[in-house]
DRENDO-1510 file (C-alpha; in Angstrom, 1 decimal, always signed):
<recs>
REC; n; res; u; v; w
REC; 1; UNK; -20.3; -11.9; -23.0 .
REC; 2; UNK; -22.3; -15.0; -24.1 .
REC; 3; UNK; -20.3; -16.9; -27.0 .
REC; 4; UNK; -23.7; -19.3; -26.9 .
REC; 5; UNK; -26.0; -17.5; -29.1 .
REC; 6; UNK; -25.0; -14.5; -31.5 .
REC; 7; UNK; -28.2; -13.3; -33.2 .
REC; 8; UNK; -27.1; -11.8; -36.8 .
REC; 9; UNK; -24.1; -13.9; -36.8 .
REC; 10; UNK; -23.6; -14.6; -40.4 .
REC; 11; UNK; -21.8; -18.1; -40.7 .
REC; 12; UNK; -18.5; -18.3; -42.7 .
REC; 13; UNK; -19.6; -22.0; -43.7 .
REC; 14; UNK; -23.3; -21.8; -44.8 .
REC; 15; UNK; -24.5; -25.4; -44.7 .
REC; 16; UNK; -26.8; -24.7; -47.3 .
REC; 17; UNK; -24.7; -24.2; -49.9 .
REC; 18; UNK; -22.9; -27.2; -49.7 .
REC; 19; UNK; -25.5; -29.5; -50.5 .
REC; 20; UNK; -25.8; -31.4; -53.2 .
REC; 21; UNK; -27.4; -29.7; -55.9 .
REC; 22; UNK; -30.8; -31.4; -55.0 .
REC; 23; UNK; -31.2; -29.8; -52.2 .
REC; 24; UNK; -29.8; -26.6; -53.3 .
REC; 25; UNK; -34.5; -25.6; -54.4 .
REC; 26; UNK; -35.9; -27.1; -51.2 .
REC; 27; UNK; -37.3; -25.0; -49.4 .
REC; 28; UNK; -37.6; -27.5; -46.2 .
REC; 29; UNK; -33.1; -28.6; -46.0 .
REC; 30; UNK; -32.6; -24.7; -46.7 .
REC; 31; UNK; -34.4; -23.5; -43.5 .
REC; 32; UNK; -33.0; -26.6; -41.5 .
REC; 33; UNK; -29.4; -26.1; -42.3 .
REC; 34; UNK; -30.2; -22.1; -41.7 .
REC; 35; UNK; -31.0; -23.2; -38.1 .
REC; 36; UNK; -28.2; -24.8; -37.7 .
REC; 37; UNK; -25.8; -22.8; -39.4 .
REC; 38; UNK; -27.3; -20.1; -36.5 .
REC; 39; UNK; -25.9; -22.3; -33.8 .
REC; 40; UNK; -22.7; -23.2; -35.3 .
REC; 41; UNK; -21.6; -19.5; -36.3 .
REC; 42; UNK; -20.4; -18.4; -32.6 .
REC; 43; UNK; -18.5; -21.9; -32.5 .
REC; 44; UNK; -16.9; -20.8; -35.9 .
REC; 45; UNK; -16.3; -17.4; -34.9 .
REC; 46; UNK; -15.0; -18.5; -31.1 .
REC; 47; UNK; -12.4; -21.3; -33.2 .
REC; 48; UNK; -11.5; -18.8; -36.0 .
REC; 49; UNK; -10.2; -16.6; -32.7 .
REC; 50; UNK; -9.0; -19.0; -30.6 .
REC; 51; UNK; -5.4; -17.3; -30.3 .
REC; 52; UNK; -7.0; -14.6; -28.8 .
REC; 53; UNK; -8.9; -16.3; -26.4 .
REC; 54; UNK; -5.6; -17.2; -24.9 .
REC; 55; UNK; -4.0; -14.2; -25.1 .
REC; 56; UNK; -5.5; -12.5; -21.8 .
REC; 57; UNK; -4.0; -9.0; -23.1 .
REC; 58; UNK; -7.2; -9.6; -25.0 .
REC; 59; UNK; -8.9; -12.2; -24.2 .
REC; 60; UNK; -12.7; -11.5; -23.3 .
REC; 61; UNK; -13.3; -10.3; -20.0 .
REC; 62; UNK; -15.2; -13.4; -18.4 .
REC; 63; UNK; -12.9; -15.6; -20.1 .
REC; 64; UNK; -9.9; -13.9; -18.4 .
REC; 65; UNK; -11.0; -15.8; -14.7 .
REC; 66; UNK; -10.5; -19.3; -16.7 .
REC; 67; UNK; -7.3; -18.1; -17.9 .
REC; 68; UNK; -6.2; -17.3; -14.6 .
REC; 69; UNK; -6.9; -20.5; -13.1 .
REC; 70; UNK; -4.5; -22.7; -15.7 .
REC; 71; UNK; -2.1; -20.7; -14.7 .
REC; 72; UNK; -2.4; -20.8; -10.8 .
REC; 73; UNK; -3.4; -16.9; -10.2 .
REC; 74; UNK; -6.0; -16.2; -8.3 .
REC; 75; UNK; -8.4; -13.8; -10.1 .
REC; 76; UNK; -9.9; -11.1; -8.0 .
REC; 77; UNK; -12.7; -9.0; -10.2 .
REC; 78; UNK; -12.5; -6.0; -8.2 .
REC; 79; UNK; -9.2; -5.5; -9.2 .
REC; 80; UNK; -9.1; -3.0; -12.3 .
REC; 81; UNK; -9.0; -5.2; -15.6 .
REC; 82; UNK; -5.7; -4.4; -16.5 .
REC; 83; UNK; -4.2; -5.3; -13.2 .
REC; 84; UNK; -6.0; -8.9; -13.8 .
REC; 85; UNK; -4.8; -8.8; -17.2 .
REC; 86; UNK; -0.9; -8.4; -16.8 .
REC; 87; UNK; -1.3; -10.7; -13.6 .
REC; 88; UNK; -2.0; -13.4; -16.0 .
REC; 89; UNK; +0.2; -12.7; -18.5 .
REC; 90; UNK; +3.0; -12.5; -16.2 .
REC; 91; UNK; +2.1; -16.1; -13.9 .
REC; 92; UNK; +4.8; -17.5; -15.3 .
REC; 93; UNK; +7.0; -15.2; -14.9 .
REC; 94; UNK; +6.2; -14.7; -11.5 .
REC; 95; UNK; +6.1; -18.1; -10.5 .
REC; 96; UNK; +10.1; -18.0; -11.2 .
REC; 97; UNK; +10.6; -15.5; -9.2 .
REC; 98; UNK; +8.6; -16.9; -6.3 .
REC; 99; UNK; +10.8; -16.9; -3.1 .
REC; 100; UNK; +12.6; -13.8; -3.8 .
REC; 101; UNK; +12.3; -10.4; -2.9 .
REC; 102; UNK; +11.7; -9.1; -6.4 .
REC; 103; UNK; +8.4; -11.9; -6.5 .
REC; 104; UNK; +7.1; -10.7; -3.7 .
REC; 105; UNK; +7.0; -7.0; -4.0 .
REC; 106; UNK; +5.1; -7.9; -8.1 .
REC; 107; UNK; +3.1; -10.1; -6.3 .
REC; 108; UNK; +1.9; -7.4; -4.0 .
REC; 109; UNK; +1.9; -5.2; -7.0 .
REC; 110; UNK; +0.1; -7.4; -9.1 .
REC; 111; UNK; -2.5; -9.0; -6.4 .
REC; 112; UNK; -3.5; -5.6; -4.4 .
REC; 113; UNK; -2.0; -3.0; -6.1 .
REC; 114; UNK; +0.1; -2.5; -3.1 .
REC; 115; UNK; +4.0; -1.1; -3.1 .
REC; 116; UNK; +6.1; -3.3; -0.9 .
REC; 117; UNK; +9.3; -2.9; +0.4 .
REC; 118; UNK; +11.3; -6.5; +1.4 .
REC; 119; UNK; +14.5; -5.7; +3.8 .
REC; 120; UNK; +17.1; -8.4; +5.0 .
REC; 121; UNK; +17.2; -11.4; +3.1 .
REC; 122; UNK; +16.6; -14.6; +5.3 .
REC; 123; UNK; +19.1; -15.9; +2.8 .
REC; 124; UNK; +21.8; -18.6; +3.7 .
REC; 125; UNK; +25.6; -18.2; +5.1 .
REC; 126; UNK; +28.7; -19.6; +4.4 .
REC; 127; UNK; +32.2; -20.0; +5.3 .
REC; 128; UNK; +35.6; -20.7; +3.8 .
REC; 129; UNK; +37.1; -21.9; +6.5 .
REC; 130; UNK; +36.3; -25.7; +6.4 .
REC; 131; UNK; +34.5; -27.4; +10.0 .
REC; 132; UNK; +34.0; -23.4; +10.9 .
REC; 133; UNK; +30.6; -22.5; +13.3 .
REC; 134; UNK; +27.7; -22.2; +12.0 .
REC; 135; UNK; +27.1; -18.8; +11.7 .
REC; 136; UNK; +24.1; -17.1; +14.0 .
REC; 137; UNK; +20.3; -17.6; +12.3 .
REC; 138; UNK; +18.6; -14.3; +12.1 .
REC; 139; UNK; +15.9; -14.7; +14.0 .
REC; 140; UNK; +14.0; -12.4; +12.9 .
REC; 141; UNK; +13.7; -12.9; +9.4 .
REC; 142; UNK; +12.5; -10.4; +6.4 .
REC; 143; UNK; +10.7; -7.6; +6.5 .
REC; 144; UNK; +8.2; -6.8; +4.1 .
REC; 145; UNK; +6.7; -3.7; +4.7 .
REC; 146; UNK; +3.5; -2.8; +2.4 .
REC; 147; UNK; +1.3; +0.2; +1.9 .
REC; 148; UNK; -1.7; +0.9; -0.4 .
REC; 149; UNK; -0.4; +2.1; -4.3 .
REC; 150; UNK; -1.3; +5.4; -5.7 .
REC; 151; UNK; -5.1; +4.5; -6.0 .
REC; 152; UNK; -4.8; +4.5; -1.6 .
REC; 153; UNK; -7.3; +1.3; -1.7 .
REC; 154; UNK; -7.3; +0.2; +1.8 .
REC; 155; UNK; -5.7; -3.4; +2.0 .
REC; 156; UNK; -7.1; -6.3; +3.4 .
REC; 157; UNK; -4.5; -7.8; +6.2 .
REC; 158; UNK; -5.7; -11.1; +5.6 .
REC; 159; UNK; -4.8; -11.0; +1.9 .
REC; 160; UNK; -1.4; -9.4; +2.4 .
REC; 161; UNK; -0.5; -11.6; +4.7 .
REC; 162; UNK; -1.7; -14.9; +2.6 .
REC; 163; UNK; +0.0; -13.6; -0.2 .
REC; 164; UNK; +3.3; -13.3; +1.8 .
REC; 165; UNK; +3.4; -16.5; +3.2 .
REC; 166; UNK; +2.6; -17.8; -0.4 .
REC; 167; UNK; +5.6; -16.1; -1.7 .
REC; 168; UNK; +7.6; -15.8; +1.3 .
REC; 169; UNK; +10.8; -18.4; +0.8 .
REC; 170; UNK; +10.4; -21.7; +2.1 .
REC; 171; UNK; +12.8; -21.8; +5.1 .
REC; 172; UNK; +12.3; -18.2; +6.3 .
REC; 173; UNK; +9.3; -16.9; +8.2 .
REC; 174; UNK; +8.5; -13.1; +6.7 .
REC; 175; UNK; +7.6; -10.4; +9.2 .
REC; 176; UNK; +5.2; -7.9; +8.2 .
REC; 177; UNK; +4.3; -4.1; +8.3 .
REC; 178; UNK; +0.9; -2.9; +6.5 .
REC; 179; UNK; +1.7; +0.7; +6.7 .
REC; 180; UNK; -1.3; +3.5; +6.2 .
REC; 181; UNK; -0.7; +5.4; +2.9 .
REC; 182; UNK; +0.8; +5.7; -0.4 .
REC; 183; UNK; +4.1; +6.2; -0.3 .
REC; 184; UNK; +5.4; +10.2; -1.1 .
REC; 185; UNK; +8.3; +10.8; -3.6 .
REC; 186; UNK; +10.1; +12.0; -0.2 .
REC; 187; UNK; +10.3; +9.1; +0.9 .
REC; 188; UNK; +11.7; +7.0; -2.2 .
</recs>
């Protein structure tokens, strides 16, 4: 959608009439400030609607792309629309729950549409007993295992992965299993 040039757009602020009372016969300043009132009405109409051009619940679909980049999401249009939507509505909310289990399965969700699974925790130890061992590192780390959602889109392994690492925590290296299909209610 073009917010450039809206033919039939009425402005809510008609130059024209706001002249001086001179003007108000001639021909000549009529016809001018109709020209321009023809360029100015989109930028009216976009200002006048400005909240929801930064709601991206609603926001106009080539619109939602800029959205998505002020808030660090990475817009994919072959996602459905409403996957793209509530991925940008909920960047902030995701971005606080980067580095946990929880953010990385929405993330999935969100991104690919994928259903993820995250076992062990790559979390840290402690002890109570003061000047104790360290305990053991697990060396293998979490395990994030992912498989297409109900749509059974095939997933890219490069994305998955990319995505994991992005919200993989810091001092852990994530392991990861793309498995083939939708998961059954069996199996839940």
């Amino acid at each position: 959608m073009s917010r450039a040039a809206v033919p039939g757009l009425p402005s809510r602020y008609p130059i024209g009439g706001q002249l001086p009372a001179l003007y108000a016969d001639d021909d000549f300043a009529q016809r001018f400030t109709a020209g321009l009132d023809t360029v100015l009405a989109p930028v009216f109409a976009t200002l006048d609607n400005l909240t929801a051009y930064l709601d991206p619940r609603v926001a106009p679909d080539d619109f939602l792309a800029w959205l998505a980049s002020w808030v660090g999401v990475v817009d994919d249009p072959r996602r459905p629309l409403e996957l793209r939507r509530e991925a940008v509505a909920r960047a902030v909310e995701l971005h606080r729950w980067r580095g946990t289990a929880r953010g990385l399965v929405e993330g999935l969700r969100l991104a690919l549409g994928a259903e993820a699974e995250v076992t062990g925790d790559g979390g840290a130890a402690w002890s109570a007993t003061p000047g104790a061992a360290l305990p053991a590192a697990d060396p293998a780390g979490p395990l994030v295992r992912v498989r297409p959602g109900r749509d059974g889109a095939r997933l890219d392994p490069d994305r998955v992965h990319a995505i994991v690492r992005a919200m993989c925590p810091v001092h852990t290296t994530c392991r990861v299993e793309i498995l083939p299909g939708p998961s059954t209610d069996e199996e839940r």
